[in-house]
N, C-alpha and C positions, 0 to 999 in steps of 0.2 A: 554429406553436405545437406544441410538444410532449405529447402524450395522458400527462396525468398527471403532467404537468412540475413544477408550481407550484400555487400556488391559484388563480390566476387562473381556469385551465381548470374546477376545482371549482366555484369560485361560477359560470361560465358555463355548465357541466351541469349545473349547480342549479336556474336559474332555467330552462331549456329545457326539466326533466324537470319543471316543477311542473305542465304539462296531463296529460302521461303518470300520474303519481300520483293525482291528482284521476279522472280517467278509469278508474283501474283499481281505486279507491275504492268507484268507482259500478259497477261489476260490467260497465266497457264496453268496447269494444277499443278500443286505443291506434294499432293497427297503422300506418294513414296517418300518424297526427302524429311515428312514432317513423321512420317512415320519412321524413318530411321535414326533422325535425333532426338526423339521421344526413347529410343532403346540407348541411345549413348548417355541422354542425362539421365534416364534410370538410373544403368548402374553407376555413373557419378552421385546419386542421391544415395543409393542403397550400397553402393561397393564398398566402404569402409567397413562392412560386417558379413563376413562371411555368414552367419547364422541370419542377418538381414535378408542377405540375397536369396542364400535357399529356400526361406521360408516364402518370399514373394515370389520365389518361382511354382513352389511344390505349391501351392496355394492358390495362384493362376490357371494351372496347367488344374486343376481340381475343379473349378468354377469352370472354368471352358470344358470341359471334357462334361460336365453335370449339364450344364446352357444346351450344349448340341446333343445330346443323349437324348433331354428331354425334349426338345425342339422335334426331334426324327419320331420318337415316341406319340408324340401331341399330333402330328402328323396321320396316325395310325388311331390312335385310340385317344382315352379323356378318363379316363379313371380318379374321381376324388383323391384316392389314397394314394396311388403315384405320386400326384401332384403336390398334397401333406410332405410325401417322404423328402422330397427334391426339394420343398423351401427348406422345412426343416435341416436337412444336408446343408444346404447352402448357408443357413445359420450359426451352423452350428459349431464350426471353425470361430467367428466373432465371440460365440457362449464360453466359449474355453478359454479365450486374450482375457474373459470379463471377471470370468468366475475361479480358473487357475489361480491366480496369484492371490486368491484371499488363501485359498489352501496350502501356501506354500508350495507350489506346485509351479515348476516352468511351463510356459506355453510354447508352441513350434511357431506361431503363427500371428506372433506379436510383431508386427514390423509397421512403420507408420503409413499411413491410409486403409488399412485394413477393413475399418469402418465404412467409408466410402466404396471401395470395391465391391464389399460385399451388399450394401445398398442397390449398385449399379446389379448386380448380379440376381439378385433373388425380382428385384426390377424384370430383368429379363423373361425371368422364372413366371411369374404371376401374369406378363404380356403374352408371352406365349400359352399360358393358358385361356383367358379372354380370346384367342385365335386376335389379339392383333399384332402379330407378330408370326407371318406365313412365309416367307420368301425364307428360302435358305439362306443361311449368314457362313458369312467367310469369318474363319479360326483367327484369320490374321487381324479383319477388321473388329472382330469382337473384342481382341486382346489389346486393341488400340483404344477402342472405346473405355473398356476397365483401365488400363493403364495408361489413359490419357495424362501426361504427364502435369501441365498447369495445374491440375484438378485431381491428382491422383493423394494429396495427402489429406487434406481439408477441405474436398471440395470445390466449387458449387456443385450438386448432383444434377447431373445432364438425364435426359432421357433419351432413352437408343433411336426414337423412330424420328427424335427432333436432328441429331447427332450425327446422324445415317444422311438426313437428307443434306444438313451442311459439307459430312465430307463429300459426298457424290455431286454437289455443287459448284461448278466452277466458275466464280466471278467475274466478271467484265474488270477490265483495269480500272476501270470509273468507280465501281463496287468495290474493287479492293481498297481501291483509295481509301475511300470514306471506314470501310473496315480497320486500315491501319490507322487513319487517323482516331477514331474511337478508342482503336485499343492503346495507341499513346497515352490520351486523354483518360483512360481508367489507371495506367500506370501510373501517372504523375500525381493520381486521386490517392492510388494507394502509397506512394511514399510520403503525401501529406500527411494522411492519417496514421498511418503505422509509424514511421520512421522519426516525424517530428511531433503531431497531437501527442500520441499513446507515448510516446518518448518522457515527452515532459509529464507529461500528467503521471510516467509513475516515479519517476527519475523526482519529482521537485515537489509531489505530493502524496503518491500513494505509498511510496516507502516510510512514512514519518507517520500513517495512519494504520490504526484507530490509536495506537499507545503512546507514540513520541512526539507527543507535540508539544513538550516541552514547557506544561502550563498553561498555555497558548487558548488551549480548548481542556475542557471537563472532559474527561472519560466520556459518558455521554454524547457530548458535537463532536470528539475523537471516531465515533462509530455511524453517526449520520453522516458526517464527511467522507467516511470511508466509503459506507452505503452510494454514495452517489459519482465521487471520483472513481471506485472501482466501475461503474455502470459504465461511464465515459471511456473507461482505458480500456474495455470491454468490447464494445463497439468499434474503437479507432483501431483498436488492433486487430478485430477478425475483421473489419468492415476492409481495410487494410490490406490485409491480405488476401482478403476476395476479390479485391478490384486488380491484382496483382494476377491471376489467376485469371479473368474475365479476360483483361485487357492483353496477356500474352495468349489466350486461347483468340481471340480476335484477328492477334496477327498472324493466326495459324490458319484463320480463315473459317473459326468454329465459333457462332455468335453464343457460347455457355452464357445461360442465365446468370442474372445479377441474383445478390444476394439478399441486398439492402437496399431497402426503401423509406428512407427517411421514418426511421422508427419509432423516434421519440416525439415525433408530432403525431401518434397514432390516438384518435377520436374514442377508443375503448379498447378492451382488449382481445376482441375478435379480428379488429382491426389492426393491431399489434402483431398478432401471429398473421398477417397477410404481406408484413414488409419486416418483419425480423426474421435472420436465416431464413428465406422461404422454400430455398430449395430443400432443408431439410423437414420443414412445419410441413410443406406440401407434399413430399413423400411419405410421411407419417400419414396424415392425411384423407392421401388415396388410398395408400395401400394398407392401413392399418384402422383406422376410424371406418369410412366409407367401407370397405369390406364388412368389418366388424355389423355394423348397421345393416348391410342389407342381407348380411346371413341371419341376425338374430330377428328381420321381419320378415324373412322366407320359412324361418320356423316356428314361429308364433310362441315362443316358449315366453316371450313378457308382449303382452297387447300395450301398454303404453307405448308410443313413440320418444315419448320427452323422457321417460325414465330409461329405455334402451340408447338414447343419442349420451346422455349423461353416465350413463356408462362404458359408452365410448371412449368419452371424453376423459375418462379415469384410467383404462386400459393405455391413450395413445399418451396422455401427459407421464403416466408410470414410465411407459418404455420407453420416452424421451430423457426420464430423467434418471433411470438405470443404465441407459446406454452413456452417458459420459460417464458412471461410474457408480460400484454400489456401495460407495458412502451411505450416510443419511441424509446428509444434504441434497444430495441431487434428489434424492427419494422423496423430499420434501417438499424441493425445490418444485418437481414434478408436479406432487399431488397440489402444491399451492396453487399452480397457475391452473387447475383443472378445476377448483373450487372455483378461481375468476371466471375462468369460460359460463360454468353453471351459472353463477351467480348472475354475472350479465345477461345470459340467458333469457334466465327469471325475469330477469327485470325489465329487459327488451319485449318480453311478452305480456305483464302485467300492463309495461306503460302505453301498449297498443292498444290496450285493452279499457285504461281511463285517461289514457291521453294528457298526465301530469306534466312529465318534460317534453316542451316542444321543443324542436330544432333551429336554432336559429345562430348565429355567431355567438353570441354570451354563453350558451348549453354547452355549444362546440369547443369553446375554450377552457369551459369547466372539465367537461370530458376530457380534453389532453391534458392537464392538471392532474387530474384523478389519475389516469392511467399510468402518466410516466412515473408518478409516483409510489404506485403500483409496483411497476414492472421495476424500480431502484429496489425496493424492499424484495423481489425475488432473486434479484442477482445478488443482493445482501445475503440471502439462503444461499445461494448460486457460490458464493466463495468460501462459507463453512466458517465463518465468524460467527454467526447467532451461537456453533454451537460449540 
């Protein structure tokens, strides 16, 4: 069954979540019950495939067993090259789902959320190296956190130490309140947008685009049209299904980060990647940019700063856009929006420098103009029609 597919899955987290709401009513912890139907919709999500389940399991029990291994170790010592082998490890399962299948080659470890998992995991990996992450963790609590079910196929990506303090939190009924009402409120967000927006928009428009439009439109506005209703069905559909994911993590009493922040009104496109997907822009980020950066200024091997940030900026766009897949499009997809980053960049620092555009409402509107039409033209890359 697919998390979020139909209704079916709604009325079956309905009736699961009615101890959890009662329980948090009464100002009491839910913790065990939510962890024991986090393992009953599992295998409802995963049990139709035998090769599903095993794989989520053998693959779980791998990352936890890697997580607490190196935790006891990081405890003891700090060795660089431990540290290498154990992200790498944790990697490396996701390299095989990405890279097997161009080779003809089955993978064990193709099962849906893999991605996310393994995000949340090497997470772990890289916290406990930084020493922020010292308290011993329970096997059970770890495998709740990976396999938080709201969020176990697509996300949003939670952080352990934010994650840790929600479940060890227990709400006031006042608090819960306002928790359940929220996460209503995100639910009925995401069946606006997924179930009736993204519905229609591809149902009444995107299937007729770029080719069948019957005259209608030139070849040409066939592919602008598309460029931009695909952008829309884009958005309402993961926007969608993240609020679906938010809002039932809420009434688990886990405030998981939003995803989306009003995207399309974004002022440039630095400001873009700070309210589109951010859980996943922000985990790139930290753990992939922001590393990157202060290892290549620990070892002086480029003295520019703006020419090592821009090369950042190319490493974390690439592995964003090989990680949904290695087409050429995402490849593209990737390197384009790395070219924005720079280019804005540039331009944010030239214009401090002669002080051309000022900021005012007019600039500001230009800006979200510019951008969104931007960011259409990458999702246009983003769906593999350019090529």
């Amino acid at each position: 069954m697919t998390p979020y597919g139909n209704i079916v899955f709604f009325i079956l987290i309905s009736f699961l979540l009615i101890p959890t709401i009662l329980l948090g009513l009464s100002g009491k912890s839910a913790k065990r019950y939510n962890i024991f139907i986090s393992i009953i919709i599992l295998a409802i999500i995963f049990g139709h495939s035998i090769n599903g389940t095993v794989s989520l399991v053998l693959f779980t029990l791998f990352q936890l067993v890697l997580i607490i291994t190196y935790q006891k170790y990081r405890l003891q010592k700090n060795s660089g090259v431990v540290f290498v082998i154990a992200v790498v490890l944790s990697i490396f399962p996701l390299v095989l789902v990405k890279v097997l299948p161009i080779l003809g080659l089955h993978h064990l470890f193709g099962f849906l959320g893999v991605s996310y998992i393994t995000f949340k995991a090497v997470q772990m990996i890289l916290e406990t190296r930084d020493g922020l992450i010292k308290d011993k963790i329970s096997m059970v609590e770890l495998a709740y956190f990976l396999l938080f079910f709201p969020t176990v196929s697509s996300g949003p990506i939670d952080r352990w130490r934010r994650f840790y303090k929600d479940m060890h939190t227990v709400p006031s009924a006042n608090d819960y309140q306002k928790l359940l009402l929220s996460g209503i409120n995100f639910i009925f967000v995401g069946f606006l947008y997924k179930f009736i927006l993204a519905y229609l928009i591809y149902n009444y428009t995107l299937i007729y685009l770029p080719n069948h439009t019957y005259n209608y439109l030139t070849p040409f506005q066939g592919h602008i049209a598309y460029m931009y209703m695909y952008s829309f069905y884009l958005f309402f559909d993961f926007a969608g299904y993240s609020a679906f994911a938010v809002g039932v993590s809420r009434i688990m009493g886990i405030q998981t980060p939003i995803n989306f922040n009003r995207p399309f009104t974004s002022r440039n496109i630095k400001d873009f990647w700070n309210r589109w997907h951010m859980s996943l822009s922000f985990w790139f980020r930290d753990y992939v940019y922001m590393r990157f950066v202060l290892w290549m200024t620990k070892k002086k091997w480029i003295q520019n700063k703006y020419t090592i940030s821009y090369i950042g900026f190319f490493l974390l766009f690439f592995l964003m856009g090989i990680w949904h897949g290695l087409e050429w499009h995402y490849v593209v997809y990737g390197l384009y929006h790395a070219l924005l980053i720079i280019s804005f960049d540039k331009f944010e620092r030239w214009n401090k420098k002669h002080k051309r555009w000022p900021k005012n409402k007019w600039t500001q509107a230009i800006g979200v103009f510019i951008t969104f039409n931007a960011v259409c033209f990458g999702f246009y890359i983003f769906s593999g029609q350019l090529f």
